[in-house]
LOKEBA-788958 format. One record per atom (N, C-alpha, C, O): residue number from 0; x negated, y negated, z; atom name; residue in three letters. Coordinates in Angstrom, 1 decimal, padded with zeros to 4 digits. Layout:
BEGIN
vopa, X, Y, Z, nutor, tiro
NUM, X, Y, Z, CA, ALA
...
***
This chain:
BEGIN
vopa, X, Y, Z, nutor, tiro
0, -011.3, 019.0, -024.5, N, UNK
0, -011.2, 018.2, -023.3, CA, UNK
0, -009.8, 017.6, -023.3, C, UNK
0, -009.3, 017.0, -024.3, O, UNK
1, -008.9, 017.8, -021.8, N, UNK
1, -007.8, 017.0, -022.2, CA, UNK
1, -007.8, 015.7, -021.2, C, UNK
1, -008.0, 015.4, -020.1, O, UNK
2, -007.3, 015.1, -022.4, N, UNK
2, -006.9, 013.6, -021.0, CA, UNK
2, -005.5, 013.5, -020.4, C, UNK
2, -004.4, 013.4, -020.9, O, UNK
3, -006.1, 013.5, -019.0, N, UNK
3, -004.5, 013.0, -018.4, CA, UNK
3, -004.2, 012.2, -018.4, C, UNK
3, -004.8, 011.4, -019.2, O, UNK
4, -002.9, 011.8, -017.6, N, UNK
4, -002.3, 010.6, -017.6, CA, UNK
4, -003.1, 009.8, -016.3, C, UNK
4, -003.5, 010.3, -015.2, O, UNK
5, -003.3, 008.7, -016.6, N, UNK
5, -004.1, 008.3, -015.5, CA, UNK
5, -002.8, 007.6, -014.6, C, UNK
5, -002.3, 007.9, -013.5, O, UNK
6, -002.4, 006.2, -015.7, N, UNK
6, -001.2, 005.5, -015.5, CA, UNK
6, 000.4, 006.7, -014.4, C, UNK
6, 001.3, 006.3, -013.6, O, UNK
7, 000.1, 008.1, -014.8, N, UNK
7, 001.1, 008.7, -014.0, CA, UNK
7, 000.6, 009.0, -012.2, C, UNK
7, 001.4, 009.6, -011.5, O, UNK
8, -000.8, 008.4, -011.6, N, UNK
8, -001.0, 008.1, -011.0, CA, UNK
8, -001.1, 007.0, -010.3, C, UNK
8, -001.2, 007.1, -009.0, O, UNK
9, -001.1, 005.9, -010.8, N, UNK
9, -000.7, 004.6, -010.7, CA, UNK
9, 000.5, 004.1, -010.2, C, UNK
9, 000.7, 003.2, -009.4, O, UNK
10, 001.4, 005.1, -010.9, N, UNK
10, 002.9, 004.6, -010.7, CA, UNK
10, 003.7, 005.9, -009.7, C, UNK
10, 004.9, 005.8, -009.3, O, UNK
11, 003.1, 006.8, -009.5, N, UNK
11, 003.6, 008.0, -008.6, CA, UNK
11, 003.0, 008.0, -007.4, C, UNK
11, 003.7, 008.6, -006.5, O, UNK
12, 002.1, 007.6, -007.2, N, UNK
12, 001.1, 008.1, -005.8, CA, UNK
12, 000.8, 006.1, -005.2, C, UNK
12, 000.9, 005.1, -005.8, O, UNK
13, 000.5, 006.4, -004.0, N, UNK
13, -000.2, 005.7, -003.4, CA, UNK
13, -001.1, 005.1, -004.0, C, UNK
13, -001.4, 004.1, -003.3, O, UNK
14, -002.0, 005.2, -005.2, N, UNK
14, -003.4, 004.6, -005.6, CA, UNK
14, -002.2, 003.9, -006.7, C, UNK
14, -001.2, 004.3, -007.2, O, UNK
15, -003.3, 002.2, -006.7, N, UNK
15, -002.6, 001.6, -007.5, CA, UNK
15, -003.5, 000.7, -008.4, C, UNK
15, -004.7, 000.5, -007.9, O, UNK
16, -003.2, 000.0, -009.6, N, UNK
16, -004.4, -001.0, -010.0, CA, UNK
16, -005.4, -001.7, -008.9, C, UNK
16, -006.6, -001.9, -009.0, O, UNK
17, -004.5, -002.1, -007.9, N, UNK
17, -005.7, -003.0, -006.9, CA, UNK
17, -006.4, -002.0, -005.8, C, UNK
17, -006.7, -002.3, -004.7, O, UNK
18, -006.5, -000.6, -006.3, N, UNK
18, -007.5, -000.1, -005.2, CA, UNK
18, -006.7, 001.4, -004.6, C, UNK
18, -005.6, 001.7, -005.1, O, UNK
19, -007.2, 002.0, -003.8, N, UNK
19, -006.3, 003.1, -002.9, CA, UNK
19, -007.2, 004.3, -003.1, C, UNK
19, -008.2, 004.1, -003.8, O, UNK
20, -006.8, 005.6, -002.6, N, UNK
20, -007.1, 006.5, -002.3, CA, UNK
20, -006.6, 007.5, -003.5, C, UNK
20, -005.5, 007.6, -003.9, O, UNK
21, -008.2, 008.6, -004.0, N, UNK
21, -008.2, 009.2, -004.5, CA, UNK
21, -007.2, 010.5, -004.1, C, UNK
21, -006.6, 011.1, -005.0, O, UNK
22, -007.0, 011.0, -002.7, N, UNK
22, -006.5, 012.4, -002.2, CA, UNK
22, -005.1, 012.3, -002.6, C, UNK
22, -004.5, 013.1, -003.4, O, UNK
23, -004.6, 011.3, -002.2, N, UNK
23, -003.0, 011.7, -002.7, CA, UNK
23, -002.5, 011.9, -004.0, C, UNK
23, -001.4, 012.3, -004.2, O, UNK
24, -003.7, 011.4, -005.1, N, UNK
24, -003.4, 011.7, -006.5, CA, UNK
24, -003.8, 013.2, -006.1, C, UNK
24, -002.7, 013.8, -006.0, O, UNK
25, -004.7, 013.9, -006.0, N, UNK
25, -004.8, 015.2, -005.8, CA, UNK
25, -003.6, 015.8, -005.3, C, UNK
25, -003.1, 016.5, -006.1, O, UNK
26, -003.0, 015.7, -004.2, N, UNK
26, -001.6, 016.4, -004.0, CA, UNK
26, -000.7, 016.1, -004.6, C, UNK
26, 000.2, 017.0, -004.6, O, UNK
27, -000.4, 014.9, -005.2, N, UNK
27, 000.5, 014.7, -006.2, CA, UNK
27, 000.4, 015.5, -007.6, C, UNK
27, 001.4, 015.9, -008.1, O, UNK
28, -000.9, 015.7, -008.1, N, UNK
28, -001.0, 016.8, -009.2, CA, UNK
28, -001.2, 018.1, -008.7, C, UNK
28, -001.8, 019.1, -009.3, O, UNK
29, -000.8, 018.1, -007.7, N, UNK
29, -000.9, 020.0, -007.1, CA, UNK
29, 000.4, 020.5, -007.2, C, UNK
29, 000.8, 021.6, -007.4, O, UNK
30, 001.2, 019.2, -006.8, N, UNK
30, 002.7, 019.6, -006.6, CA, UNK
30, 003.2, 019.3, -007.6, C, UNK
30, 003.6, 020.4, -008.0, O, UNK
31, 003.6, 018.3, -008.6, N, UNK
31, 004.5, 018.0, -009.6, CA, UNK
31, 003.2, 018.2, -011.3, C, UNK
31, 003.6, 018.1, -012.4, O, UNK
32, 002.2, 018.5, -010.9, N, UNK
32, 001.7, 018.6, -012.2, CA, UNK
32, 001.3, 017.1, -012.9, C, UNK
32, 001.5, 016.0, -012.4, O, UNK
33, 000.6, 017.3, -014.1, N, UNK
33, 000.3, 015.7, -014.9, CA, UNK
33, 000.9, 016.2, -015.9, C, UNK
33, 001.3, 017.3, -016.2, O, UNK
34, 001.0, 014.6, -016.8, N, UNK
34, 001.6, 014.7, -018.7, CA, UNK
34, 000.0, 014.2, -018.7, C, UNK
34, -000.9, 013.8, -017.9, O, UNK
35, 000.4, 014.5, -020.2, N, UNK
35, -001.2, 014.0, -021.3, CA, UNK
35, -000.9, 012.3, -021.2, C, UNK
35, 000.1, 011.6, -021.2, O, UNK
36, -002.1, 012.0, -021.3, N, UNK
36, -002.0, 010.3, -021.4, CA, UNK
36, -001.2, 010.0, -022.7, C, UNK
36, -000.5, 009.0, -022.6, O, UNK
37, -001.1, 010.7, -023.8, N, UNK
37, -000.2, 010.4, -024.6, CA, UNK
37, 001.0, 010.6, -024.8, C, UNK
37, 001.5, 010.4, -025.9, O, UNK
38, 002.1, 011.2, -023.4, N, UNK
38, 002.8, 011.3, -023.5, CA, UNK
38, 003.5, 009.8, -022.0, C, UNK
38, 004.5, 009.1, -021.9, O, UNK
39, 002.3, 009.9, -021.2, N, UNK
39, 002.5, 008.6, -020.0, CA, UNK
39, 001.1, 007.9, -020.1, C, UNK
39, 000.1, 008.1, -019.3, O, UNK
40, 001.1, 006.8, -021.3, N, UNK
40, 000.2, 005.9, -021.6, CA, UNK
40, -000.1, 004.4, -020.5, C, UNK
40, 000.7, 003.6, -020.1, O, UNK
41, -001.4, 004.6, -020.4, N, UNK
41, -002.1, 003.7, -019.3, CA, UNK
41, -001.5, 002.4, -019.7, C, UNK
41, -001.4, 002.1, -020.9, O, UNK
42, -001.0, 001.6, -018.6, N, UNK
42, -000.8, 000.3, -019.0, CA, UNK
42, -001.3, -001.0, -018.5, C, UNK
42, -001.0, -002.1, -018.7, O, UNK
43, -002.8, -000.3, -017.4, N, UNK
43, -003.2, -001.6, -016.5, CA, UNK
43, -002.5, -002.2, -015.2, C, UNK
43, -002.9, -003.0, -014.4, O, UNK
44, -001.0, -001.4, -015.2, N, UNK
44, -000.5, -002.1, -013.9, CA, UNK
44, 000.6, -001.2, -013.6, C, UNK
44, 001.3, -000.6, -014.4, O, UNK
45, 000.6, -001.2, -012.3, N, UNK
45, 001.9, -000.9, -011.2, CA, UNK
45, 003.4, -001.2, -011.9, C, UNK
45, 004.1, -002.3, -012.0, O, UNK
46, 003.8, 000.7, -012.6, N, UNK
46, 004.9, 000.4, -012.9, CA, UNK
46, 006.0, 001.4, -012.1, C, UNK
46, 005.9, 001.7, -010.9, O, UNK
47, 007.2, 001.9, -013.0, N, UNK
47, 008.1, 002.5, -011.8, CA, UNK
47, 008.0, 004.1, -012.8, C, UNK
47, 008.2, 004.5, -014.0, O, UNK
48, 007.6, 004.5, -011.6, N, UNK
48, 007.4, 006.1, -012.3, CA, UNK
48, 008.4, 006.7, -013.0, C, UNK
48, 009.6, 006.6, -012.7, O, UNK
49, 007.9, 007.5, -014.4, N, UNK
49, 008.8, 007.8, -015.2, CA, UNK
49, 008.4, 009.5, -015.1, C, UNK
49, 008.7, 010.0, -016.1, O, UNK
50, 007.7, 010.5, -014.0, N, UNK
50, 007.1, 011.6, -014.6, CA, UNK
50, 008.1, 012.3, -014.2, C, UNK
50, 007.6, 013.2, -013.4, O, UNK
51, 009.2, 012.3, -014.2, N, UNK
51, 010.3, 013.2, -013.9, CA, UNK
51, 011.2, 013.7, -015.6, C, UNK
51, 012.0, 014.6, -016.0, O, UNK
52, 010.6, 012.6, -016.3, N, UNK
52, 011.7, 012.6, -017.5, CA, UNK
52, 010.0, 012.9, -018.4, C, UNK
52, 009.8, 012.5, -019.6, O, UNK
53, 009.2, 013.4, -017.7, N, UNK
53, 008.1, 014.0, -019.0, CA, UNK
53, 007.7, 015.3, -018.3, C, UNK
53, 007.7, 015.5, -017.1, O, UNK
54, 007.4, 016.2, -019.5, N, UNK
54, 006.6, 017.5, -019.4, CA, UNK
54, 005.5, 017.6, -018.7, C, UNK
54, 004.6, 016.8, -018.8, O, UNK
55, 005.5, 018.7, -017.7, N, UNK
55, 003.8, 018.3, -017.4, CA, UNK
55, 003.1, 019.4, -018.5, C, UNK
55, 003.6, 020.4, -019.1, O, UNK
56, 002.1, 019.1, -018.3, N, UNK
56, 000.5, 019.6, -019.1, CA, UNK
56, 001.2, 021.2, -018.6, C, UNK
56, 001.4, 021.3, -017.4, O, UNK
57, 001.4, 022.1, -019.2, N, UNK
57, 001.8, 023.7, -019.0, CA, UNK
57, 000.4, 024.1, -018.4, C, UNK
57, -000.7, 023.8, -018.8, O, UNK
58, 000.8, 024.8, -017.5, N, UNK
58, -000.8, 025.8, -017.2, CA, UNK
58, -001.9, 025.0, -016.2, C, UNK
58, -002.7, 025.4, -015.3, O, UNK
59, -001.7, 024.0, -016.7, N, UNK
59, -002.2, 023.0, -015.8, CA, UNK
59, -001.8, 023.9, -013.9, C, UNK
59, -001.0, 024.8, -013.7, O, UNK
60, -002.7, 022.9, -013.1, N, UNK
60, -002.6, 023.2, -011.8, CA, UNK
60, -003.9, 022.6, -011.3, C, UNK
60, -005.0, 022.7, -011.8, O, UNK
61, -003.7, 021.8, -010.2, N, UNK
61, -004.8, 021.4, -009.4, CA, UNK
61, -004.5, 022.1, -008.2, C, UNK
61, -003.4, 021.9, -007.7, O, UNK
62, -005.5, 022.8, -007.5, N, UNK
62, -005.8, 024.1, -006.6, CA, UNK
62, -005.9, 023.1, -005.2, C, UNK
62, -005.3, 023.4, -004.1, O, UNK
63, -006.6, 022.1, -005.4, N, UNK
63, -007.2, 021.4, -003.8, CA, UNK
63, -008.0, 020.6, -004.7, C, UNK
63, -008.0, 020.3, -005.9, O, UNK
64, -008.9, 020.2, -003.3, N, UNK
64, -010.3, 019.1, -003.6, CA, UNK
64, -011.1, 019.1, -002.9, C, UNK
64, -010.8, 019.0, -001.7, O, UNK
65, -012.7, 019.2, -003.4, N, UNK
65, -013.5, 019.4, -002.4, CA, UNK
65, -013.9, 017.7, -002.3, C, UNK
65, -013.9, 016.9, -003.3, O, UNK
66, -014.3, 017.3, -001.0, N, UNK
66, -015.1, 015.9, -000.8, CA, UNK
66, -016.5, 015.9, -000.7, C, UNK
66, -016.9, 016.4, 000.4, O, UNK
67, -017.3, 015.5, -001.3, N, UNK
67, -018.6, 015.6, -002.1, CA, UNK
67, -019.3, 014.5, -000.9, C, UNK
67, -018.5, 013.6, -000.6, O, UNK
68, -020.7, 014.3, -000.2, N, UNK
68, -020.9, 013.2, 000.4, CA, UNK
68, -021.9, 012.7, -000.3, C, UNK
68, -022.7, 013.4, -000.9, O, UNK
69, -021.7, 011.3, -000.5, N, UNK
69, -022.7, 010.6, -001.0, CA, UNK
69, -024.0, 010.4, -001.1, C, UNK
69, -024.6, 010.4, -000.1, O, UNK
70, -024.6, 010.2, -002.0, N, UNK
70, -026.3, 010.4, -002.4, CA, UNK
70, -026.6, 011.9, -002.4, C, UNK
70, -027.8, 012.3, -002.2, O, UNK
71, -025.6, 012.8, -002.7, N, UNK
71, -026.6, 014.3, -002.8, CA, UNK
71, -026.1, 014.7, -004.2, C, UNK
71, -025.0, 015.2, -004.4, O, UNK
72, -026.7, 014.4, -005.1, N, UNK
72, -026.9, 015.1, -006.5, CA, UNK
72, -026.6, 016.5, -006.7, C, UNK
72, -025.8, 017.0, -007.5, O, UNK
73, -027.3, 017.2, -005.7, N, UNK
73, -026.9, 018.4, -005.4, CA, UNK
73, -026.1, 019.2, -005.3, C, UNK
73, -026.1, 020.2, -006.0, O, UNK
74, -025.0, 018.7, -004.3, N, UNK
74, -023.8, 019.2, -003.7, CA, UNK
74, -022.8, 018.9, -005.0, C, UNK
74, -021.9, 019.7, -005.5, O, UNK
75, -023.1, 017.5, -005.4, N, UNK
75, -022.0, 017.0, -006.7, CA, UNK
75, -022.2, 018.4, -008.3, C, UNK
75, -021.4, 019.1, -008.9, O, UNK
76, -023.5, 018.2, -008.3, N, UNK
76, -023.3, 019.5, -009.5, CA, UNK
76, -023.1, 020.8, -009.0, C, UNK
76, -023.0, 021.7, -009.9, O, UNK
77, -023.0, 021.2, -007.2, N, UNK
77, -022.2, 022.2, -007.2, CA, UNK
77, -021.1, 022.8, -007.3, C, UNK
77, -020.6, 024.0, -007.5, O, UNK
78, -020.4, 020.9, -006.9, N, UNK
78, -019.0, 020.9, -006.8, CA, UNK
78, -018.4, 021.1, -008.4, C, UNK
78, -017.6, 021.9, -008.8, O, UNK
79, -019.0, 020.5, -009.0, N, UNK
79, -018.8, 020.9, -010.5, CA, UNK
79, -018.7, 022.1, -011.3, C, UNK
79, -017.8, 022.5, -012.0, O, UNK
80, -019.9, 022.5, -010.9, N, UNK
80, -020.2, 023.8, -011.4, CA, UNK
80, -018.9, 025.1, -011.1, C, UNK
80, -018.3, 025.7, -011.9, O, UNK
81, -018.8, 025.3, -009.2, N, UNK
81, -017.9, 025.8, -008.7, CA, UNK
81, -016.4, 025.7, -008.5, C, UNK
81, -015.7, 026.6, -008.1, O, UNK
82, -015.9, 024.2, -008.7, N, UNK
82, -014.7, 023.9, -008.6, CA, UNK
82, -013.9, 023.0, -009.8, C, UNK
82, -012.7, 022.7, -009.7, O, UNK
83, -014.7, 022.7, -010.9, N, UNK
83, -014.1, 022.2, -011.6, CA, UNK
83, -014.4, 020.4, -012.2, C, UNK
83, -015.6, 020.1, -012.0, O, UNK
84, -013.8, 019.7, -012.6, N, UNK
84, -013.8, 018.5, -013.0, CA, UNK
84, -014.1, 017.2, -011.5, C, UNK
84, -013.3, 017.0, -010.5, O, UNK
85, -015.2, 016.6, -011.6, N, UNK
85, -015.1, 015.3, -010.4, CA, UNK
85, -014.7, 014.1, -010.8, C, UNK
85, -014.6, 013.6, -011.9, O, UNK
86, -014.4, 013.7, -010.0, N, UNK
86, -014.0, 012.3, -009.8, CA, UNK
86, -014.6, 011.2, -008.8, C, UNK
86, -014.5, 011.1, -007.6, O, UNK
87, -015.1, 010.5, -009.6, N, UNK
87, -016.0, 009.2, -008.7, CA, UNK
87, -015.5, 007.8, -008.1, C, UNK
87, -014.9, 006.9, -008.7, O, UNK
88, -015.8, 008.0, -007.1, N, UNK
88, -014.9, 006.4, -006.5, CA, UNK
88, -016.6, 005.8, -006.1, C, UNK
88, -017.5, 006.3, -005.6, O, UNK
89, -016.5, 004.2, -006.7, N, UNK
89, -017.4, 003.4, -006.0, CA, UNK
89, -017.0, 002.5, -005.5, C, UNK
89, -016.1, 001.9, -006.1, O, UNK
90, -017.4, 002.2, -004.1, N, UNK
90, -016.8, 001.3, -003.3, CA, UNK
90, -017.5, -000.2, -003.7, C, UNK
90, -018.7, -000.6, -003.5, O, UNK
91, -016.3, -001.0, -004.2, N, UNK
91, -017.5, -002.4, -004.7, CA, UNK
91, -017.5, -003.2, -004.0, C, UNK
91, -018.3, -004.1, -004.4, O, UNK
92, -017.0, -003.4, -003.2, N, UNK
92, -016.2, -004.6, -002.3, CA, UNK
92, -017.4, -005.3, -001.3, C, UNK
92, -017.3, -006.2, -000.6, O, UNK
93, -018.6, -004.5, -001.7, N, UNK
93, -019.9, -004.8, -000.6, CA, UNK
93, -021.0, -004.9, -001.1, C, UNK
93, -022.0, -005.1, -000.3, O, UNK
***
């Protein structure tokens, strides 16, 4: 299993420690790629992106994203099965 960089999302895209949207991290790793979290280590906060001066993950590529709707178990281990790794947002605010 590899881990990305999470923090290279944090500080590159629109999503930030206080909240934001999952899709633009998705186009952001379709277009420039990720590093391994050990090479762009999580720091908890909004910093100034450095992923120009790191390697990305070789081979790596994120294709698209499917949006999964909520409460179907179903559709989610489809999405898995057929497209790859998910990603869960819960909305807490409510």
């Amino acid at each position: 299993m590899v881990s990305l960089a999470e923090q290279q999302f944090v500080d590159c895209t629109s999503y930030s420690c206080n909240g934001g949207w999952m899709n633009p991290c998705f186009t952001y790793a379709r277009d420039n790629g990720l590093a391994y979290s050990s090479d762009y280590p999580y720091t908890a906060r909004d910093g100034i992106c450095y992923a120009n001066s790191i390697t990305p993950i070789p081979g790596f590529r994120t294709t698209g994203y499917k949006n999964v709707t909520r409460n179907d178990p179903k559709a989610l281990e489809s999405a898995i099965a057929n497209n790859g790794p998910a990603v869960i947002a819960v909305m807490a605010n409510n």
